[in-house]
N, C-alpha and C positions, 0 to 999 in steps of 0.2 A: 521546415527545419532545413539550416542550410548541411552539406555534408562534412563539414567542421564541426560542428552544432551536435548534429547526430555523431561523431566519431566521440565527441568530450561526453556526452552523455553517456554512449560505450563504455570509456574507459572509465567513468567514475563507478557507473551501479558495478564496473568488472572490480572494483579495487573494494568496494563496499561487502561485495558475496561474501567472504569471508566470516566476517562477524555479521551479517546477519545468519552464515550457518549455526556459528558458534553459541548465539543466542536465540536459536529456533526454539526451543520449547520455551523458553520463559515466554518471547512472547506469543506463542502459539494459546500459549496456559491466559493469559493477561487479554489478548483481543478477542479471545473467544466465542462472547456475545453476538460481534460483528458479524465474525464466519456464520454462525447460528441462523442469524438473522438472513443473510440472503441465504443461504441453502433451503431454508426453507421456502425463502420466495420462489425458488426458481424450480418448487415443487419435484424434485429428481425420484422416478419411478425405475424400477428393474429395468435393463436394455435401453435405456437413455444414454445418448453421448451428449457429455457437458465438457464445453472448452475454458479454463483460466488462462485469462491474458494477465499478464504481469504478474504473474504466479509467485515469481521470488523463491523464496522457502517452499511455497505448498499448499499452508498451512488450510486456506479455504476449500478448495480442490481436493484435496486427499480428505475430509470430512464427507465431501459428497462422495466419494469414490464407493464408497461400503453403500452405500441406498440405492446405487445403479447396480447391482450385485441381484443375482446372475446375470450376464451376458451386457451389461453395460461398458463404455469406455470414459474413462477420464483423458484428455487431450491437456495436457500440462504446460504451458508455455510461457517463455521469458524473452522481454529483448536481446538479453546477455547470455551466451553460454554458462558461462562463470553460475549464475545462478540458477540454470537449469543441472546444470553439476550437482550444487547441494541440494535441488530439488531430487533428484535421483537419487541421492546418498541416505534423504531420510527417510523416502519411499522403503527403498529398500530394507533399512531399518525397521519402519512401522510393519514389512508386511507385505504392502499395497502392492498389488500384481495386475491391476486392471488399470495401468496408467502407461500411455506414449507422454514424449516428452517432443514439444519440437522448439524449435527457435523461429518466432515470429513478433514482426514490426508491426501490430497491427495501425500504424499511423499511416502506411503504404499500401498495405493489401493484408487479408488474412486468407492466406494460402489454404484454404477449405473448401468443398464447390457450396455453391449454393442450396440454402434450405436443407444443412447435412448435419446439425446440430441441435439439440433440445433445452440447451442451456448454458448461460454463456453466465461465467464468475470473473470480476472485478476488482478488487479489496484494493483502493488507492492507488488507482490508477491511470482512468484514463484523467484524471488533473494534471495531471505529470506533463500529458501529453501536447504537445505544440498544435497539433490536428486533432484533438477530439472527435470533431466532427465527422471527418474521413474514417476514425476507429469506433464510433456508431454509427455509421452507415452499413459501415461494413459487417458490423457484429450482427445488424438486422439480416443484411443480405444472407448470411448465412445461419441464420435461426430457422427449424420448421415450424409450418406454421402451429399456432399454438404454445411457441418456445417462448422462453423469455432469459431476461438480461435483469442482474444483480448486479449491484455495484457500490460500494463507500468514498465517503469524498470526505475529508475533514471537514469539521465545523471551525466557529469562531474561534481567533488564533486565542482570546481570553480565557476561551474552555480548554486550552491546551496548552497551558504552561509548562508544560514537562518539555515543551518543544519552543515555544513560544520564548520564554525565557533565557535560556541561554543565547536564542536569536539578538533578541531586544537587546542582551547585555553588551553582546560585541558590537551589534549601532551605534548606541550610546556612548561608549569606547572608541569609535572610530578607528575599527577593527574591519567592519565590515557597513557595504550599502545597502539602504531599505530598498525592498523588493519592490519590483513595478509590479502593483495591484493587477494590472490587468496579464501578466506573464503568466504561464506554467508555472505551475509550483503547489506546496502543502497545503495552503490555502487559497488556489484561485480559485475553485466550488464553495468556497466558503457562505457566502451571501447568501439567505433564505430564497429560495425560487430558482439557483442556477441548475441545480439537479436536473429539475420539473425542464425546464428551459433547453437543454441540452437534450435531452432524451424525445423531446416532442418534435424537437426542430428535427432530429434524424430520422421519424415518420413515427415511432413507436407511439402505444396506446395504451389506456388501461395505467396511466402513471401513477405507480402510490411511492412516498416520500415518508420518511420517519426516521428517528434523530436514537441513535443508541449511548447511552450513559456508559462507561466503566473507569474501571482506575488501573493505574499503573504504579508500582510498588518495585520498591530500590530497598535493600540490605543497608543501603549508606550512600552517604553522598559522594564517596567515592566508586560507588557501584553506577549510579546512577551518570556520573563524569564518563566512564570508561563504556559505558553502554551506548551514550552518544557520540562518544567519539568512534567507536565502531561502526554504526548505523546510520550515520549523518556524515556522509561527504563534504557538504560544504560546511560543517561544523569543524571536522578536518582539517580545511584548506583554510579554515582563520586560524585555528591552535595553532597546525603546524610549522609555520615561521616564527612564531612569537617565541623570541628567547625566557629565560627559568622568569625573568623579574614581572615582567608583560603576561605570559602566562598565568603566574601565581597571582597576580594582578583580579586576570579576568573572572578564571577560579573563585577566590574569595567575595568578589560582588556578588557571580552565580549563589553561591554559596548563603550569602547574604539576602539576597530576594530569595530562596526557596524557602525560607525561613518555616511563612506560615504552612508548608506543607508537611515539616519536618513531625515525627511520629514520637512520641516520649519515649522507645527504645531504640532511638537514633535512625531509623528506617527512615525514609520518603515514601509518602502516598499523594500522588498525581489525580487528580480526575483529569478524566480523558472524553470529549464527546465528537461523533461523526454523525454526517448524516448517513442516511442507508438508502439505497431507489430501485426500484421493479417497475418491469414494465412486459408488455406481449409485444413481441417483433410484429 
C-alpha cells in the first residue's frame, strides 16, 4: 500500500467511526453469531491475553474480555484512532476494565514481542487488507504456542444483498465502477477455499473453515438507507455528490430491488452469510 493509499484509507474508516459508534449495538445485537463463533474457536481461558485487530467498535473483543477474567487482558486495537475512541467509550460503558487499547497497522508490523499472545480476533478484516499476508505472518509470530487466530471474511456477494445491492444499483447507474475482483475489499475472501488458502500459506495448522447464516433487520427502508450511509464510506462518496433528482433516482431502484426482502410491517430482513476460520499458530 502506497502511502497515499494508506493516508485515504485513514481518513475514510476516520470519517466512518462515527456511525459506526452510533450504531454499535444494533449491530453488535444482529452479528452476534459471528463473534460467538470465533471466540469460541480461539478457546479463551482465565489469564489469557487475546489481541483484536481491526476491532472497530469492539464488539468481538469485549465478548471475550469476561472469559479471560481473572487476571486475563484484552489488547483492543484499530488502524484508526477515531475508532479506538468509540472502542473506549463503549468499554467503558459496558463495564469492561480488563481492556488496553492501542493503535496498530497490522499490515506493517504488530507492535507485540513475539509468542506474547494466546489469541488473536479478526471480524472482517484482514480482507480489507492490501498485505494480508504480512498481517498473518505476523498475527502467527506473535501467538504462543498453542494460540490460535479467528477470523470472518464475507461470503458470496449473492448472500449479502443488504450490501450487495445497493453496490449493484449504483454500477448499473453509472454512479460508480465494478470492483477489481482481485483488490482488497468486502468480498475479495469471498470464493470457497481462499480462507483455508491464506491462513496455510502464513504457516498456520489445524485449519477448520465454516460459513455462519444470520440476518439483518431494518425498521424501514429508510432505516436501513441511513444505516449505510453511515457505515459504508464508499456508499457515501457515490450519494454524496448526486443532487435531490440523481439521488431520489438511485433511492427508488434500491428501494425497488429490496423488494423481496421487504417484511408485511414494512421492516426489511436481509440474510446475511460469512465465512468463519481457526487455525493454531
Amino acid at each position: 500500500m502506497t502511502d497515499d493509499s494508506r493516508s485515504l484509507a485513514r481518513s475514510r474508516w476516520a470519517s466512518s467511526a462515527p456511525g459506526w459508534h452510533r450504531h454499535a449495538e444494533r449491530q453488535r445485537a444482529m452479528t452476534m453469531p459471528v463473534s460467538i463463533w470465533m471466540v469460541e474457536a480461539i478457546r479463551p481461558q482465565p489469564g489469557h491475553t487475546i489481541l483484536e485487530l481491526a476491532a472497530g467498535t469492539g464488539d468481538t473483543g469485549f465478548l471475550a474480555a469476561e472469559l479471560i477474567e481473572p487476571g486475563g487482558t484484552l489488547i483492543c486495537s484499530d488502524l484508526v484512532p477515531e475508532m479506538l475512541t468509540a472502542a473506549q467509550q463503549r468499554a467503558e460503558a459496558l463495564g469492561i476494565r480488563n481492556v488496553r487499547f492501542r493503535q496498530i497497522d497490522a499490515e506493517t508490523a504488530i507492535d507485540q514481542p513475539t509468542a506474547s499472545v494466546d489469541g488473536v480476533l479478526c471480524r472482517w478484516g484482514y480482507m480489507l487488507m492490501t498485505d494480508p499476508g504480512t498481517a498473518l505472518r505476523e498475527t502467527r509470530r506473535i501467538l504462543r504456542p498453542g494460540g490460535r487466530v479467528a477470523l470472518a471474511a464475507w461470503a458470496a456477494p449473492q448472500d449479502n444483498m443488504w450490501s450487495r445491492l445497493p453496490a449493484a444499483t449504483a454500477i448499473r447507474r453509472g454512479l460508480a465502477e465494478r470492483p477489481d475482483p482481485d483488490a482488497p475489499g468486502q468480498f475479495a475472501w469471498a470464493p470457497e477455499g481462499r480462507c483455508a488458502a491464506a491462513l496455510e500459506d502464513a504457516g498456520f495448522g489445524d485449519v477448520e473453515v465454516d460459513d455462519v447464516a444470520f440476518t439483518l433487520e431494518y425498521a424501514s427502508f429508510d432505516e436501513w438507507w441511513q444505516v449505510t450511509l453511515d457505515l459504508s464510506f464508499s456508499f457515501r462518496e457515490i450519494v454524496g455528490p448526486l443532487d435531490a433528482a440523481a439521488r431520489d433516482g438511485l433511492r427508488e431502484e434500491i428501494r425497488a430491488g429490496a423488494e423481496p426482502f421487504r417484511r408485511e410491517d414494512g421492516g426489511y430482513a436481509f440474510p446475511a452469510r460469512t465465512w468463519v476460520a481457526a487455525a493454531f499458530g
